[in-house]
C-alpha positions in Angstrom: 0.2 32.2 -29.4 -1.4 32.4 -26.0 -5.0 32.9 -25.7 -6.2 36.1 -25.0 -9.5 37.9 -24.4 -11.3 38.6 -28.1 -9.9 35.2 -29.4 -12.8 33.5 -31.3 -11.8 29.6 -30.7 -14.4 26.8 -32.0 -17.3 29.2 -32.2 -16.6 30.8 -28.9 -15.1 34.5 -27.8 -13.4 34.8 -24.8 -13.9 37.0 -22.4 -11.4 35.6 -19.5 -8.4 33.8 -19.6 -7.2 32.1 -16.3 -3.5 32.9 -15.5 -3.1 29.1 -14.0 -0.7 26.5 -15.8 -2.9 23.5 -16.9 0.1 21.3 -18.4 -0.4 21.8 -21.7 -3.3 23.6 -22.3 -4.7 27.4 -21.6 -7.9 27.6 -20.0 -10.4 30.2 -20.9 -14.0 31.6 -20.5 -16.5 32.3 -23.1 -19.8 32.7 -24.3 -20.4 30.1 -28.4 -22.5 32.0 -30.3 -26.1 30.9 -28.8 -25.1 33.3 -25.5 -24.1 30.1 -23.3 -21.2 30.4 -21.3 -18.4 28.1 -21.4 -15.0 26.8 -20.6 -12.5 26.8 -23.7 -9.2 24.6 -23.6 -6.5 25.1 -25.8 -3.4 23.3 -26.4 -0.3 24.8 -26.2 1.7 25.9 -29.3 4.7 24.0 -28.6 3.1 21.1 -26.9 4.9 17.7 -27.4 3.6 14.9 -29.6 2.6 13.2 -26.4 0.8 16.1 -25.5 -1.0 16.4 -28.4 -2.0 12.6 -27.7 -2.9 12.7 -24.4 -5.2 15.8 -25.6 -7.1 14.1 -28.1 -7.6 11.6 -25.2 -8.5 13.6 -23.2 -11.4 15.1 -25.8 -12.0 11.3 -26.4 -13.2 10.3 -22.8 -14.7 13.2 -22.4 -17.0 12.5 -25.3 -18.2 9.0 -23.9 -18.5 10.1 -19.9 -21.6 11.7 -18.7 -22.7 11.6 -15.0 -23.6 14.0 -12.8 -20.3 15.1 -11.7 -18.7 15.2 -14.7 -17.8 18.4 -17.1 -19.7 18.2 -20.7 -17.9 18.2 -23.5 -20.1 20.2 -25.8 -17.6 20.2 -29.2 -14.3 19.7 -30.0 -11.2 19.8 -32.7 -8.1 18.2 -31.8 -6.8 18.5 -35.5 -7.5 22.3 -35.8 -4.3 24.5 -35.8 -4.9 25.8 -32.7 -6.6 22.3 -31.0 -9.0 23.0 -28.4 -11.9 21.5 -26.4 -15.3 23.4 -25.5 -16.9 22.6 -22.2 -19.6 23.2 -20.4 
């Protein structure tokens, strides 16, 4: 299922889907439900099992980086049926 404005995701609805290609995710725009606006990444549906991996990677670097030019990861499920990552 590709995301679509009204989806609720990992707390967050979203209000703008970017028509790019990402790989294997969908990138979307939000606000979680304190008001603050976010970035939303979802995997594909029929992403590969080394998708899926390189995913949770992804969530897992994420998770330990912080710097000043580097996006926040603010939560996460990569085990959720529809896996995604919320950024800042």
């Amino acid at each position: 299922m590709a995301l679509a404005v009204g989806d609720s995701i990992g707390g967050v609805t979203v209000n703008k889907v970017l028509s790019v290609d990402s790989g294997f995710g969908e990138i979307g725009f939000g606000a979680n439900s304190s008001g603050r606006e976010v970035a939303l990444k979802v995997l594909k549906d029929d992403a590969s099992d080394e998708a899926k991996m390189l995913f949770a990677r992804e969530a897992e670097i994420l998770d330990k980086a912080s710097g000043p030019y580097l996006v926040e990861l603010i939560t996460a499920d990569v085990t959720a049926s529809r896996p995604y990552l919320v950024l800042e």
